[in-house]
C-alpha positions, 0 to 999 in steps of 0.5 A, a space after each residue: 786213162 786219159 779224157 773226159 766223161 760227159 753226161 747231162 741233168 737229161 736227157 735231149 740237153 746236148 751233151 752229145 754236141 758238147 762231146 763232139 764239139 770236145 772231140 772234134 776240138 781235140 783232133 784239130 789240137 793234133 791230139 788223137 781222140 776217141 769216142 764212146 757211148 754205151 748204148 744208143 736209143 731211140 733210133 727209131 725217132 727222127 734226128 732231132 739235134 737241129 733240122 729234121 733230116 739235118 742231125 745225124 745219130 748220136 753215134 754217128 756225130 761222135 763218129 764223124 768228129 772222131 774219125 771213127 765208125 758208128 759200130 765202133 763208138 757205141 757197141 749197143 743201138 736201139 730203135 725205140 726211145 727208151 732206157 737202154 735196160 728197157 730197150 734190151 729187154 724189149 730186144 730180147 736181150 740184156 746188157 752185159 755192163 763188163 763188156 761195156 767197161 771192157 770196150 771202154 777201156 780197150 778204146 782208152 788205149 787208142 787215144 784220149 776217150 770222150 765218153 758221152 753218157 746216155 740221159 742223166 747220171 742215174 739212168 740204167 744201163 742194166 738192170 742195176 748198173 746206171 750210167 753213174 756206176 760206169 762212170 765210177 768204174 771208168 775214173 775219168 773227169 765229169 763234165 756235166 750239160 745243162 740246160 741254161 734256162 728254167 728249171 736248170 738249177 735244181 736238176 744241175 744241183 741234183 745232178 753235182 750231188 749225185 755225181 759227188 757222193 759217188 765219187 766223181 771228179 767234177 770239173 765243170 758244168 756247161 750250159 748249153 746252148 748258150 744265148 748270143 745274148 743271154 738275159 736276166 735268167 740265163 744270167 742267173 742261173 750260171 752264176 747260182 750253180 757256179 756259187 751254190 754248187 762250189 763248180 766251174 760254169 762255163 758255156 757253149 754257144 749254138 752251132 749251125 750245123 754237124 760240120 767239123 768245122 763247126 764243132 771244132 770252133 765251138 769246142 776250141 773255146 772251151 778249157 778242154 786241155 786244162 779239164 784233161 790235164 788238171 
């Protein structure tokens, strides 16, 4: 199986502009990308990734820079802001994780997978299935966002910790979004977790708006052939 699986130290850090970045980057290099979230929550909310009104979906942005349709990118959608096992049971119903791993896989077939995690690494997608526990079952490398500002070094480290002990490939940690002009902190705070976490830290500027255009340059500068082929 060849892509990338991203995940966060949280959620609402951007790592699902970071995944359509990855894809959109992708499809403009010729290469044929496809996208998967597990399950999508809080469509109930207002679209919050930049201006209201402005930010499509989660599913529908990875959708977009992949050349996919919403249903095919995440299989399961929720309206209320919630974990994805407390959104099923609020449903009425409950999540099969090997279905999940089975869309996963069938999609892998098609192209190079970026699989976008939902929150952190240990939120649960049923009952006792998290988020790390189809990441391992998957075997793709790790990418983690991260915030670049207070507070990220814990929940990065945490975050590397939990990754490792479960086996995970880890290639880098990305913070985004990244100041145009990043201070003492930001600073900081990256070259901390590239030391004490023994990772590659590398960053992802603020893009203006969900265009191709946009996502692709952004993700263009970042070493996606070298995480997928290393």
């Amino acid at each position: 199986m060849r892509g990338l699986f991203v995940t966060a130290t949280d959620t609402g850090v951007g790592k699902t502009v970071l995944s359509a970045a990855l894809l959109a980057a992708m499809a403009a290099a010729g290469e044929r990308a496809r996208a998967f979230k597990p399950a999508v929550t809080g469509l109930d909310e207002p679209a919050g990734a930049g201006a209201p009104g402005l930010w499509p979906a989660d599913h529908e942005l990875l959708a977009t820079a992949a050349g996919m349709s919403p249903e095919e990118v995440a299989p399961l959608r929720f309206g209320p802001a919630v974990s994805p096992h407390l959104a099923a049971r609020l449903a009425g119903t409950r999540v099969d994780a090997g279905l999940l791993l089975e869309r996963a896989r069938a999609s892998s077939t098609l192209g190079t997978l970026v699989v976008e995690g939902v929150g952190g690494l240990l939120v649960p997608l049923a009952d006792d299935y998290t988020v790390c526990d189809l990441a391992a079952a998957l075997g793709l490398p790790l990418l983690i966002a991260a915030r670049p500002g207070l507070g990220t070094i814990n929940h990065t480290l945490l975050t590397l910790g939990a990754a490792r002990s479960a086996g995970l490939d880890v290639r880098a940690v990305v913070l985004t979004p990244w100041p145009e002009r990043p201070g003492t902190l930001e600073l900081s705070n990256r070259e901390t977790i590239a030391r004490l976490g023994a990772v590659e830290v590398h960053t992802l500027a603020p893009i203006a708006a969900p265009t191709i255009a946009e996502l692709a340059g952004a993700g263009e500068r970042l070493p996606w052939r070298h995480w997928i082929g290393a």
